[in-house]
Structure formats: structure tokens, C-alpha cells
N, C-alpha and C positions, 0 to 999 in steps of 0.2 A: 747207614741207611735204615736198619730195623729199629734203628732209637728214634730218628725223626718221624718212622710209621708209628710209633708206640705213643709217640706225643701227638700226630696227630690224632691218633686214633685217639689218644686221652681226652684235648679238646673237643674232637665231633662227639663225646659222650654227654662232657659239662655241656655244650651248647643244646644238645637235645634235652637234659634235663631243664637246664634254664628253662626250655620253651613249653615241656609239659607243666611245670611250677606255673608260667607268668599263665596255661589254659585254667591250669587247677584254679590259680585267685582270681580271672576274670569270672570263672565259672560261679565264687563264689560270690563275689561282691553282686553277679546278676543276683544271684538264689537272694541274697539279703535284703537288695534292694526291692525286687517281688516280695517276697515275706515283707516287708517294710510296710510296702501298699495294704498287701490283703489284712493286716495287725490291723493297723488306724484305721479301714475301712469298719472290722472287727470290734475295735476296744477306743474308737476314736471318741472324741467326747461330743459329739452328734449321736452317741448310742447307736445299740443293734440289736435284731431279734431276727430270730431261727430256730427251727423244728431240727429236732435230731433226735435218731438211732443211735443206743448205745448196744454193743455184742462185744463183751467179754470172752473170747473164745468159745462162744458158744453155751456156757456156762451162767451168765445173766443177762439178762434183755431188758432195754427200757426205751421208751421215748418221752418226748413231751415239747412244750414250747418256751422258750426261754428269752426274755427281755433284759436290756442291760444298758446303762446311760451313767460314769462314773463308778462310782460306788454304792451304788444304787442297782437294786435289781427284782426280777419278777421272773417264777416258772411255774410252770403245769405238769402234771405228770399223770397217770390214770388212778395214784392214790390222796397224792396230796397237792396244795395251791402254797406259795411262798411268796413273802415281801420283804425285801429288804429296803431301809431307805437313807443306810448306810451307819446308824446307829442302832435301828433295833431290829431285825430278824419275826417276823409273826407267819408260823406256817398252820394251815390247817389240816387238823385230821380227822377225814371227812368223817370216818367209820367211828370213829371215836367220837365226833361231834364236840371235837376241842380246836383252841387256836392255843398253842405253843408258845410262848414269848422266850427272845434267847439276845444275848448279847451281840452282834454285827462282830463285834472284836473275838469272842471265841463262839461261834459257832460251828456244833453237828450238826444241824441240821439243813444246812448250805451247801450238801454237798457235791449237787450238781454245775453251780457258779465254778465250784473250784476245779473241775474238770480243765475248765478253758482256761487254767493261768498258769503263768510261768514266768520264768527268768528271758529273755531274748539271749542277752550277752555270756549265757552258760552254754552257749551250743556253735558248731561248727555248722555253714550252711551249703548244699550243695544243689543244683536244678539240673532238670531231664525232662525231655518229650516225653507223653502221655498221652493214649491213644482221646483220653479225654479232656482233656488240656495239660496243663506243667504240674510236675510230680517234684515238690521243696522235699528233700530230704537235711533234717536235725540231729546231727549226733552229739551227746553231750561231751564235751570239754572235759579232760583228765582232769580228775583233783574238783569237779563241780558237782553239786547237787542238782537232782531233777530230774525228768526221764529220761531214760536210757538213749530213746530212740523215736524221731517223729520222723510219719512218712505225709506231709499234706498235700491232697489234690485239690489245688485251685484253676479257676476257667481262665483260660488260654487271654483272654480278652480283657477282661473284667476285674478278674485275681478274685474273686467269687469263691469264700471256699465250699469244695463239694466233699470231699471225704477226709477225713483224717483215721491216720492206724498209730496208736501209741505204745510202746515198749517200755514196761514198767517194771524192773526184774527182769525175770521170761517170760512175762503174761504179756501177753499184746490185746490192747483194744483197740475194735474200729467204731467207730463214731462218723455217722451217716448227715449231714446236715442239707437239708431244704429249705424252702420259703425265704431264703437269704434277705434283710432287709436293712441297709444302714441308713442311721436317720430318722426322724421323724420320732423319736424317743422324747415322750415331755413328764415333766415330773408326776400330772397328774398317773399318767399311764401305771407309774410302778407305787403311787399312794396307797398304802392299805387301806381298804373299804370297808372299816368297822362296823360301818351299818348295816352291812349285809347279814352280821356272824354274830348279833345281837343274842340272840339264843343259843350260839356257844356258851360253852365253858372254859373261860380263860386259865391260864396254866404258866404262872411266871417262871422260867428257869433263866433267870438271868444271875 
């Protein structure tokens, strides 16, 4: 009698496991399939532009507005203007009254773009209610390169991202984004406008 309770009891264990396992993957194929949307909506090749807060722990602060269509792209920041139009890199520096010239293929001075990229397929995905819509949480994959740890807040509705917190190391940044907009990105938008910067001083580091 105490061996057929111990068997059952063994079975009701596996079958509760089975059933937290088959929540854990449905839980994640949802996380994926949201991330999936708000990505394309993001990095779709209809382009996207949006304002963001960056806070490194409190320790650096920055905003600015950021356009992006391909490998092609445009920001603003309160020091400098940047173009990229997927070969050459031309930032200006206002204070300096130079324009930069830098290779697309290695460029420093891009290094806002690079905030927003990453690997998809290096991270594990999981999703939760948020008193302000759905909280995707990213952990990265044993044996993977890339951050540690993403937390993104996208809108309930929409998949609209509203915040992201990144763990890089142990420094976590949060990165605040507004004016969400996908679409309507055309090539003229992110064209460097040479004629403006006529009276710079040009400065090749390619």
C-alpha cells in the first residue's frame, strides 16, 4: 500500500511539473511573440523615430531624438547632430564648428544607434502585467554574449515601447522613450544636409 502511495505520489509530482513547464513555454512563446511585434514595429524596414532618456544609475544623463530606416540613421542630442546613410557616419560638433567624417563599418561616434541593438535569439523571454501595460523580461542565454538582462515596458495595446532598464555587468540603465513613431522614415529624412555646414570644417577620420 505505502509503495503504490509513493508512486502515486511520484506521478502527481511529474504531472504538476509537466504543467508548470508546458505555463513556463506558453508564457514564453507569448513574451516572444509580443517582443516579435514591438522589434518590427521598432527596427521594421518602414523605419522609426523616438525621443529618449537615458540614466545610467544616476551617474550620466542624456536625451535626444533619434531616426532610423535600415542601416541608415539620424540623432540629436543637446551637443551634437549625426548622419548616418549606412556608409559614411558625418557628425557635427557644434562647439567645435566641425563635421567628423567616420566609416559606417567602425564607427565611435554612433554610439547612441548602438544602444538599441542586439542579438533576439541570445536571450530567453518571459511576460507579466504592468500597472502600465506588459513588462517583456530578457535574460541572456548561458554561453551568450550581450546584456545581461532586459526589462521592456511596452503599451498593453499597441506593443508601443515605453521604457526599457538594461543590465550590463551590474550597472543597469534605464532608457525612457516618447514620441514613439513607426514609419514614414524616407531616405530624404536621414540625407546629410551638407549645405547647411558649408562653414564647417570638415575633419576626415575614416
Amino acid at each position: 500500500m505505502k509503495v503504490k502511495l509513493r508512486i502515486l505520489w511520484c506521478l502527481m509530482l511529474i504531472v504538476s511539473f509537466q504543467d508548470v513547464c508546458a505555463e513556463e513555454s506558453a508564457n514564453a512563446r507569448q513574451a516572444r511573440r509580443i517582443f516579435n511585434s514591438a522589434y518590427a514595429q521598432v527596427f521594421g524596414e518602414q523605419g522609426a523615430s523616438l525621443h529618449y532618456d537615458v540614466n545610467i544609475t544616476g551617474i550620466y544623463k542624456t536625451d535626444g531624438t533619434i531616426w532610423y530606416k535600415g542601416k541608415k540613421s539620424k540623432f540629436e542630442d543637446a551637443k551634437m547632430n549625426s548622419w548616418n546613410d549606412g556608409t559614411t557616419v558625418y557628425t557635427i560638433k557644434r562647439k567645435k564648428h566641425e563635421v567628423e567624417i567616420h566609416s559606417a563599418k567602425n564607427n565611435k561616434s554612433d554610439k547612441y544607434s548602438q544602444k538599441f541593438k542586439f542579438e533576439p535569439e541570445n536571450y530567453n523571454y518571459s511576460i507579466a502585467e504592468d500597472p502600465e501595460g506588459l513588462m517583456l523580461t530578457l535574460k541572456v542565454k548561458k554561453g551568450k554574449k550581450g546584456m545581461k538582462e532586459i526589462h521592456a515596458l511596452v503599451g498593453r495595446k499597441d506593443y508601443h515601447p515605453i521604457r526599457l532598464r538594461i543590465k550590463i555587468a551590474f550597472i543597469w540603465t534605464t532608457i525612457m522613450v516618447s514620441d514613439f513613431k513607426s514609419g514614414g522614415i524616407t531616405d530624404e529624412m536621414l540625407r546629410f544636409p551638407s549645405e547647411k555646414y558649408k562653414s564647417y570644417k570638415f575633419v576626415d577620420k575614416r
